[in-house]
N, CA, C, O and CB atoms as a CASP TS submission, in Angstrom:
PFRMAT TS
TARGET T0000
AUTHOR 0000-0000-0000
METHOD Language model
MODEL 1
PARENT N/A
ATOM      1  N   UNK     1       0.842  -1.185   0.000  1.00  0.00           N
ATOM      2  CA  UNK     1       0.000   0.000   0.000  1.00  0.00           C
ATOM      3  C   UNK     1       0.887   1.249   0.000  1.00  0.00           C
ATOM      4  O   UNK     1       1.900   1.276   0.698  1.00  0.00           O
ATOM      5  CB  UNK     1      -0.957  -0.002   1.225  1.00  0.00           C
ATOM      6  N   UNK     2       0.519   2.302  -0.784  1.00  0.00           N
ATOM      7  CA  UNK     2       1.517   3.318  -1.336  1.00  0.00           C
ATOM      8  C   UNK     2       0.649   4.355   0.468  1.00  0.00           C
ATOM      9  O   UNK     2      -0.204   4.013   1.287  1.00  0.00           O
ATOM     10  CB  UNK     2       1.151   4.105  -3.742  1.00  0.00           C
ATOM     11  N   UNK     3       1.459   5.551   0.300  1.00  0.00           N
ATOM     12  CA  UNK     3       1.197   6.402   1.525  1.00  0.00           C
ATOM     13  C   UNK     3       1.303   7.387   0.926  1.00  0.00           C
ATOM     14  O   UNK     3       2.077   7.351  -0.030  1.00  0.00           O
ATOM     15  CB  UNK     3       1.991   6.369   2.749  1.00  0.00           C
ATOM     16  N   UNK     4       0.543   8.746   1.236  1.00  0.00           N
ATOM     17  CA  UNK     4       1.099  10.428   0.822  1.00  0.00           C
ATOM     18  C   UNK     4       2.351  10.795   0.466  1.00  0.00           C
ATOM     19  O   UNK     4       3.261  10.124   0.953  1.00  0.00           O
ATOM     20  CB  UNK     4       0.998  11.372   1.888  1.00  0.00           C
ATOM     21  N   UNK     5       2.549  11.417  -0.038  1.00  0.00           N
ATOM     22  CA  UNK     5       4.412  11.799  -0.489  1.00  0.00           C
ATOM     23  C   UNK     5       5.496  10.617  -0.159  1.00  0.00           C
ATOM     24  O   UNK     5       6.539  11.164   0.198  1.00  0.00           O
ATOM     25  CB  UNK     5       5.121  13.299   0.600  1.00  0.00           C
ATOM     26  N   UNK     6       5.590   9.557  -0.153  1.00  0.00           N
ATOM     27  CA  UNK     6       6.380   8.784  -0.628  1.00  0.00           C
ATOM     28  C   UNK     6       6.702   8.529  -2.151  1.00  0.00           C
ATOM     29  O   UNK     6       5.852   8.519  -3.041  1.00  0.00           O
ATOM     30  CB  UNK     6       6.039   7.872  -0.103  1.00  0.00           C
ATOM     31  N   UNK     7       7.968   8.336  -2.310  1.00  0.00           N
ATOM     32  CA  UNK     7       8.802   8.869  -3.551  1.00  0.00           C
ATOM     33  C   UNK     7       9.421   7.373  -3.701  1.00  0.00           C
ATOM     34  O   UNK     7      10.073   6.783  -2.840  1.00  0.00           O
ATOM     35  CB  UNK     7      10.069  10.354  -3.256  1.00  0.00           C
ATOM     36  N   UNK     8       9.062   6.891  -5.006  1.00  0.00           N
ATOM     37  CA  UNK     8       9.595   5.958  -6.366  1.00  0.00           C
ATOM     38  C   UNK     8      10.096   5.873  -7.076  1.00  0.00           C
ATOM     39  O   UNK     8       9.548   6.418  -8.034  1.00  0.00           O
ATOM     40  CB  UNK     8       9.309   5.650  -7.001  1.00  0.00           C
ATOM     41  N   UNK     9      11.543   5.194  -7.459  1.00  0.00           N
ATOM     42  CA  UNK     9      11.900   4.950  -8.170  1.00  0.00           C
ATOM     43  C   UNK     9      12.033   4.357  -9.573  1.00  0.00           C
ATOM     44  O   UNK     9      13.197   4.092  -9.273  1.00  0.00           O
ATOM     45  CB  UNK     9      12.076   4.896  -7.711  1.00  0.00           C
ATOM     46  N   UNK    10      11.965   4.060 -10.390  1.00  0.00           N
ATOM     47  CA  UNK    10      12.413   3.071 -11.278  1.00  0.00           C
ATOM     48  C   UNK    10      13.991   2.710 -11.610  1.00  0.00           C
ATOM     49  O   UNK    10      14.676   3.637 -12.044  1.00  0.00           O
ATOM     50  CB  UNK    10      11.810   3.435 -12.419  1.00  0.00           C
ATOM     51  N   UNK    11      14.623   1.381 -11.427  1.00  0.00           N
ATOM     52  CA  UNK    11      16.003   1.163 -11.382  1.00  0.00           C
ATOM     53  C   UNK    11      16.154   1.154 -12.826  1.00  0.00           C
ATOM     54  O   UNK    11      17.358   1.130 -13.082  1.00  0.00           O
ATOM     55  CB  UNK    11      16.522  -0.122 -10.587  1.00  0.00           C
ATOM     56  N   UNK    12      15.540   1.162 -13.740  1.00  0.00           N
ATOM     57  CA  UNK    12      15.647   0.653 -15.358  1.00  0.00           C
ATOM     58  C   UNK    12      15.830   1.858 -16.086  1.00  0.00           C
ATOM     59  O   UNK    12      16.745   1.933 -16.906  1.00  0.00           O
ATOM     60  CB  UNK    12      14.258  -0.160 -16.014  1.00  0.00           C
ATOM     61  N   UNK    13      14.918   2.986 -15.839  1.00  0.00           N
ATOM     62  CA  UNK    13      14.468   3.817 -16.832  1.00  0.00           C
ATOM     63  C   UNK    13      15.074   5.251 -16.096  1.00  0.00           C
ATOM     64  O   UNK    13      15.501   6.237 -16.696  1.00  0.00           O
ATOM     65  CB  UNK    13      12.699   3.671 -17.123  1.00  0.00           C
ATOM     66  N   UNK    14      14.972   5.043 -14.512  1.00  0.00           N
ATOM     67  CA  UNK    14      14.964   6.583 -13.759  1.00  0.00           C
ATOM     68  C   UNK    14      13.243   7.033 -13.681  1.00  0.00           C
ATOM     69  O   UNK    14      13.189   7.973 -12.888  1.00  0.00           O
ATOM     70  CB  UNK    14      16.018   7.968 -14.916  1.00  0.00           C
ATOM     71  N   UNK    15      12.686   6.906 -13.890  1.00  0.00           N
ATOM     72  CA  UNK    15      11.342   7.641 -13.818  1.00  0.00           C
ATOM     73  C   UNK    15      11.194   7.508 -12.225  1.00  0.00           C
ATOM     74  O   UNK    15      11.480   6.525 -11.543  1.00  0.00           O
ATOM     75  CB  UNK    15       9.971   6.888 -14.805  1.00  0.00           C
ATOM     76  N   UNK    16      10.516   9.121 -11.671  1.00  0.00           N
ATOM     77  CA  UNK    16      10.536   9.334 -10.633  1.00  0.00           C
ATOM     78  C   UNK    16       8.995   9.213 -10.320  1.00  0.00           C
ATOM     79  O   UNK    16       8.308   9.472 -11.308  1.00  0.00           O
ATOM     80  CB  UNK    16      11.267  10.457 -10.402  1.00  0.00           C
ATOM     81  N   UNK    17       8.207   8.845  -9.057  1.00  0.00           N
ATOM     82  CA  UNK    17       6.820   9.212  -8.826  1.00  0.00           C
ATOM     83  C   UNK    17       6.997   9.588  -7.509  1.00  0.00           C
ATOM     84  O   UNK    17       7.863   9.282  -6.689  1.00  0.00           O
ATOM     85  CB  UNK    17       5.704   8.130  -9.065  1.00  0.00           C
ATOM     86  N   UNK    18       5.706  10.540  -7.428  1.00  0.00           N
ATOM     87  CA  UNK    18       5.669  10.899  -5.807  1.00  0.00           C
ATOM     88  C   UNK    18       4.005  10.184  -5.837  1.00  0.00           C
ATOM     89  O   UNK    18       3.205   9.999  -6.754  1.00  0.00           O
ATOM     90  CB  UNK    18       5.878  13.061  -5.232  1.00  0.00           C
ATOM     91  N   UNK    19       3.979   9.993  -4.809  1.00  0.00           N
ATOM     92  CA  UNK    19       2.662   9.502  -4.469  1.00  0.00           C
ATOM     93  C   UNK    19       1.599  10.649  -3.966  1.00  0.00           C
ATOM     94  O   UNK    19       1.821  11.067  -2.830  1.00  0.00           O
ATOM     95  CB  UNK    19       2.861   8.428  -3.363  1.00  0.00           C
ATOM     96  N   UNK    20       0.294  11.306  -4.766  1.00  0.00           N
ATOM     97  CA  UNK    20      -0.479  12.356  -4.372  1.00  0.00           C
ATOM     98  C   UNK    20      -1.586  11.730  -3.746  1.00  0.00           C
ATOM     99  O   UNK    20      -2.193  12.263  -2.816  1.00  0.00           O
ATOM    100  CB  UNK    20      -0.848  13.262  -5.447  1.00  0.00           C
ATOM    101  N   UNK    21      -1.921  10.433  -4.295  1.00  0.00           N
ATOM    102  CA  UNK    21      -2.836  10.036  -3.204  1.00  0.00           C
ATOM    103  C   UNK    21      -2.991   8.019  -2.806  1.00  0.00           C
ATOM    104  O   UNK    21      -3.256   7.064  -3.536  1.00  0.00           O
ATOM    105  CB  UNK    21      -4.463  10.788  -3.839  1.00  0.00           C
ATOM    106  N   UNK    22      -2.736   8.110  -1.642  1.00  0.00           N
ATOM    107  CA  UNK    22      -2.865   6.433  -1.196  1.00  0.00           C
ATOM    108  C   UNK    22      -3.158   5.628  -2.018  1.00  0.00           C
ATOM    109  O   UNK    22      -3.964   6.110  -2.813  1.00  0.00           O
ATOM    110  CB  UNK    22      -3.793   6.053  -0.272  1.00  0.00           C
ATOM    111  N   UNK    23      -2.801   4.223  -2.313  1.00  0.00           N
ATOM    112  CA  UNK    23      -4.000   3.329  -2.420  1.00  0.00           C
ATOM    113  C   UNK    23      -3.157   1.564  -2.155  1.00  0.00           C
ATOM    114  O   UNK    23      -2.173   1.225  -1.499  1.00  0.00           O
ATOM    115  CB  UNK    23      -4.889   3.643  -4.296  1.00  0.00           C
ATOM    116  N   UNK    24      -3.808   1.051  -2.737  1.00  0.00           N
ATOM    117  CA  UNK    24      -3.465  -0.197  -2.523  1.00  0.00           C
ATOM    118  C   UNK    24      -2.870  -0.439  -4.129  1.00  0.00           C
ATOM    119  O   UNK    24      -3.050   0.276  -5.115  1.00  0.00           O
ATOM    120  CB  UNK    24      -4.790  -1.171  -1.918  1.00  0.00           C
ATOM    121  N   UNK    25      -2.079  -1.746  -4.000  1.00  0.00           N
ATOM    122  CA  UNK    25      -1.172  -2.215  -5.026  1.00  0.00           C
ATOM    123  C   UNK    25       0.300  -1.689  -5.057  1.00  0.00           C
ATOM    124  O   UNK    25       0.922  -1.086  -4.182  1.00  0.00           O
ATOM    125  CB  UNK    25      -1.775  -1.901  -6.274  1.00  0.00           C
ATOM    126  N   UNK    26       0.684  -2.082  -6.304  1.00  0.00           N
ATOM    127  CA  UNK    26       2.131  -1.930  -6.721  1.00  0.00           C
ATOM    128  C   UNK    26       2.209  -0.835  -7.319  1.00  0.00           C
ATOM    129  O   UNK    26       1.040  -0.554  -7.585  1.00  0.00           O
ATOM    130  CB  UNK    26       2.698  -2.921  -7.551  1.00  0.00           C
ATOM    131  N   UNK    27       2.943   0.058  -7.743  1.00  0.00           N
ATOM    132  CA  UNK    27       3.710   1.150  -8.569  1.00  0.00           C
ATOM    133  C   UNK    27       4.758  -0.169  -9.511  1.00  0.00           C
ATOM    134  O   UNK    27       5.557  -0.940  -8.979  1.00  0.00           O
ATOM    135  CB  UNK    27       4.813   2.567  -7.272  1.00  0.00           C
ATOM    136  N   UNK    28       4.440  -0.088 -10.930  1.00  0.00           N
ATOM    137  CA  UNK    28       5.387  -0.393 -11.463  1.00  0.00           C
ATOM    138  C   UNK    28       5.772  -0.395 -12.984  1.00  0.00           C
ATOM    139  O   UNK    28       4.895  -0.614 -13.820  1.00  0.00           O
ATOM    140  CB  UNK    28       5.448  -1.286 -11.010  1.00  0.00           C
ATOM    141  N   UNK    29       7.048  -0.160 -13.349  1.00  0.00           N
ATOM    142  CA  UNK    29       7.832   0.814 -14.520  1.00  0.00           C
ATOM    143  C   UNK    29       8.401  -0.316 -15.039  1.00  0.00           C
ATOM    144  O   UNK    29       8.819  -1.250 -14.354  1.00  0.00           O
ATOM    145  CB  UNK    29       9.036   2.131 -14.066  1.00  0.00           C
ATOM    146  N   UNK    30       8.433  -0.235 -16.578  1.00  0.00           N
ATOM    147  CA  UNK    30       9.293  -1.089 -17.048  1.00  0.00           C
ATOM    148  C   UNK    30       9.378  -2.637 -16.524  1.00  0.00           C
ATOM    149  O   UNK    30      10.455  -3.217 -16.386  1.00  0.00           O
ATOM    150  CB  UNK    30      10.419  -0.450 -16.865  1.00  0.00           C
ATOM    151  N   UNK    31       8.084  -3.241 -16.244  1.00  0.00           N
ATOM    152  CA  UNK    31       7.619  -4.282 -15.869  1.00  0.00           C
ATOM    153  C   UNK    31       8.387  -4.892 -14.675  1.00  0.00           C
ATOM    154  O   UNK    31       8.478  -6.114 -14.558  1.00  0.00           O
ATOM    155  CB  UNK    31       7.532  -5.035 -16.933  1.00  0.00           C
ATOM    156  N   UNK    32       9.018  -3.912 -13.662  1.00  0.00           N
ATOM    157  CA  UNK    32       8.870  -4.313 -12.176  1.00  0.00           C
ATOM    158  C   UNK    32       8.447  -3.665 -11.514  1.00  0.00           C
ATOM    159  O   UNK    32       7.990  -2.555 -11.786  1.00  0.00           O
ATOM    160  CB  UNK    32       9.731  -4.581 -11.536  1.00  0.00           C
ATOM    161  N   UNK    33       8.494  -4.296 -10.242  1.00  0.00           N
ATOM    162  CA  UNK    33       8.168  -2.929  -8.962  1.00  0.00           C
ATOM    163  C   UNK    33       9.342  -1.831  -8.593  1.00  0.00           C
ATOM    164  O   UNK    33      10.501  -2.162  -8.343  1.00  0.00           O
ATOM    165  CB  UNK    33       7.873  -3.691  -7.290  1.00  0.00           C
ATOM    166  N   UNK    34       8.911  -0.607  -8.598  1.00  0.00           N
ATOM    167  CA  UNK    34       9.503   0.885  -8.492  1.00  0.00           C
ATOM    168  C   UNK    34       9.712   0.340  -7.250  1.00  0.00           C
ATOM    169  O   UNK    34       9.127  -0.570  -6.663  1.00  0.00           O
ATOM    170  CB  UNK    34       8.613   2.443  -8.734  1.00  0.00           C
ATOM    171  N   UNK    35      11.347   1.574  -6.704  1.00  0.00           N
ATOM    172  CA  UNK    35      11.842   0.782  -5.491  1.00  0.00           C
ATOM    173  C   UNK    35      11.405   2.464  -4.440  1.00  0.00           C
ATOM    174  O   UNK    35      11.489   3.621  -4.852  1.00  0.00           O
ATOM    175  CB  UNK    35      14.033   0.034  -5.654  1.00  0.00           C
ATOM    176  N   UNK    36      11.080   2.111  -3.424  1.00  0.00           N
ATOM    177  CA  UNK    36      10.685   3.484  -2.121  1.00  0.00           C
ATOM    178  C   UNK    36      11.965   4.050  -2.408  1.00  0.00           C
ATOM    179  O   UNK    36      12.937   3.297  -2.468  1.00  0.00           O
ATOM    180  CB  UNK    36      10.427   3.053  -0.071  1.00  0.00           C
ATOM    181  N   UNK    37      12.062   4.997  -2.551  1.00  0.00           N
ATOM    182  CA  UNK    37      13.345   5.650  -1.997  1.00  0.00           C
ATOM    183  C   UNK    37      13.322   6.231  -1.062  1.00  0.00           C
ATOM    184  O   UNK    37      14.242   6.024  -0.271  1.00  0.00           O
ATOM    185  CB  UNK    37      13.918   6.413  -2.632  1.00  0.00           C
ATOM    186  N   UNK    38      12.024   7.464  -0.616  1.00  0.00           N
ATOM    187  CA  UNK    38      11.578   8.476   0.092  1.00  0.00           C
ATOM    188  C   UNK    38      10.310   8.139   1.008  1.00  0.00           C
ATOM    189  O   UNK    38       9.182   8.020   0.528  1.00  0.00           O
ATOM    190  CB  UNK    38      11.331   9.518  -0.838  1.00  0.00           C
ATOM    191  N   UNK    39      10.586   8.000   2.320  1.00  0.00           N
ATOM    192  CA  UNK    39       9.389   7.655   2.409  1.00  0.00           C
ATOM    193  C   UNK    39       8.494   8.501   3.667  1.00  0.00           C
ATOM    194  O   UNK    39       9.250   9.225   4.315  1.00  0.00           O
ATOM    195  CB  UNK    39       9.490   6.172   2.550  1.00  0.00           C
ATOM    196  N   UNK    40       7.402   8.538   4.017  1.00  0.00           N
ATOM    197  CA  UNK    40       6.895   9.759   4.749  1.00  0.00           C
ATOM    198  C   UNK    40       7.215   9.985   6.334  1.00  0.00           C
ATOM    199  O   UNK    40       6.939   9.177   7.221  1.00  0.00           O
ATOM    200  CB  UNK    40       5.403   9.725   4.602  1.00  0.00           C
ATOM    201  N   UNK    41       7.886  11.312   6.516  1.00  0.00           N
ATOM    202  CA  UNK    41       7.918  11.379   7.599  1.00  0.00           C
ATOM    203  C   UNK    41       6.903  10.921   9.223  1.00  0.00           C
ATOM    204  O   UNK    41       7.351  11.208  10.333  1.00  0.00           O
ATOM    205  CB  UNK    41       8.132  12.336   7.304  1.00  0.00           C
TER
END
């Protein structure tokens, strides 16, 4: 489950996401899962 402003990676491509709103599932780029980099205070 993704959270408010937590920040995503992609290791393949670089594509960045911030998360604007919650939800359930995966984030994923270039057919894996985006890695947390940032995550909410």
């Amino acid at each position: 489950m993704t959270e408010i402003h937590q920040v995503y990676e992609c290791e393949i491509c670089g594509n960045i996401v911030e998360v604007l709103h919650a939800g359930e599932g995966d984030l994923v780029c270039c057919g894996q899962d985006m890695e947390l980099t940032v995550k909410t205070p």
